[in-house]
N, C-alpha and C positions, 0 to 999 in steps of 0.2 A: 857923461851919459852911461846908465848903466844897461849891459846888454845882458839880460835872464831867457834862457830857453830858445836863446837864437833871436830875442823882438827888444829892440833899443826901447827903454822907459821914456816919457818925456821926463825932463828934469825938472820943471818947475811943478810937475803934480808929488800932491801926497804917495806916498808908496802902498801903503792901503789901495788907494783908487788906481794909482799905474800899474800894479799888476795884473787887473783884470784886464788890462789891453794884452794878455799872454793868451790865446785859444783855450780855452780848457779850466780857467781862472775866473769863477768871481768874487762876488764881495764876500760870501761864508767862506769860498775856499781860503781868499785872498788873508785874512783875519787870524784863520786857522796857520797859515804858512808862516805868519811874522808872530803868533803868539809860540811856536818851536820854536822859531829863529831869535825869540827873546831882542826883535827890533821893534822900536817905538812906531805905531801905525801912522801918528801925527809928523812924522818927519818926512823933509822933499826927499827927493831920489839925488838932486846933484847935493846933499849934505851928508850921503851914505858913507860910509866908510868902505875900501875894498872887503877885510874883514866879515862884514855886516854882508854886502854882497854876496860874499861865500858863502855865507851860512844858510844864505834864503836861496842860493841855486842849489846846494844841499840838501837839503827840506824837498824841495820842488822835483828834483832826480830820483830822492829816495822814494816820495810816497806818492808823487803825481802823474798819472800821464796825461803830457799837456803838447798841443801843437803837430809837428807830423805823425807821431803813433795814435796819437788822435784822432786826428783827422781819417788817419788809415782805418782806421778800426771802425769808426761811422761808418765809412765807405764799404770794410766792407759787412758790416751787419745789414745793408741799406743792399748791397747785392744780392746775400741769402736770401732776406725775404721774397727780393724778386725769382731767383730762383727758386724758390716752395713754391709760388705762385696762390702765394696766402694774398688774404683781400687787402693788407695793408701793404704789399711785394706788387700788384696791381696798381694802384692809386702811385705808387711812385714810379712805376713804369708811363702809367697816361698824363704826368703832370698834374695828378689833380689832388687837394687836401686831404691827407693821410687820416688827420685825426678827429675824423666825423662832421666836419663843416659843412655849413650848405652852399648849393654851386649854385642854384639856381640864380641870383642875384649875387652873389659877392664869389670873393675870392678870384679878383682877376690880377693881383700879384702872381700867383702860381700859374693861372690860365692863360696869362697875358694879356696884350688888347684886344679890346672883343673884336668881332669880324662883323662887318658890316650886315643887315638882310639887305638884298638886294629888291626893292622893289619892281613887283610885277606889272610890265604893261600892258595898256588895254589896246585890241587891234580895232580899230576905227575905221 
């Protein structure tokens, strides 16, 4: 099993398609990293050679940031906005869709489950 970037590949995938299980990796990047590393995109990950390893964690160190500084860096551009208190620094502060969608009817992934109305009763 080959481990890139800190995340175990599965081995029975193509290495083209098991790189994109890396944070920060998909299919252009992924394409781009094995066309430097001069490895075949059609090959599994358990028919790698160490060598061929090395040269794609290589690639990946030199020109990528992928997985914790990642993630960090999302985090904290996602903080700034909140502090500017810019209308897209808002929207992620109230949980609600950043990039212009409508709430009215959808987006209850980000809203969660809806809240019940409570029906009003009549005094008799």
């Amino acid at each position: 099993m080959a481990r890139i970037a800190g995340v175990d590949l599965r081995k029975n995938k193509r290495i083209d398609v098991a790189l994109t299980q890396i944070y920060g990796i998909g299919q252009a990047s992924s394409r781009k990293i094995l066309e430097r590393a001069g490895v075949d995109p059609s090959i599994k990950v358990q028919d790698l050679t160490e060598a061929q390893v090395a040269t794609i964690r290589k690639v990946i160190d030199g020109e990528f940031k992928v997985e914790g500084d990642l993630r960090k860096e999302v985090t904290m551009h996602v903080k700034m906005l909140i502090d500017m208190g810019s209308y897209r620094g808002i929207r992620h502060r109230k949980n609600l869709p950043v990039h212009g969608q409508r709430t009215h009817t959808n987006a209850r992934t980000r809203k969660g489950p809806r809240k019940g109305v409570v029906a009003a009763r009549k005094s008799e």
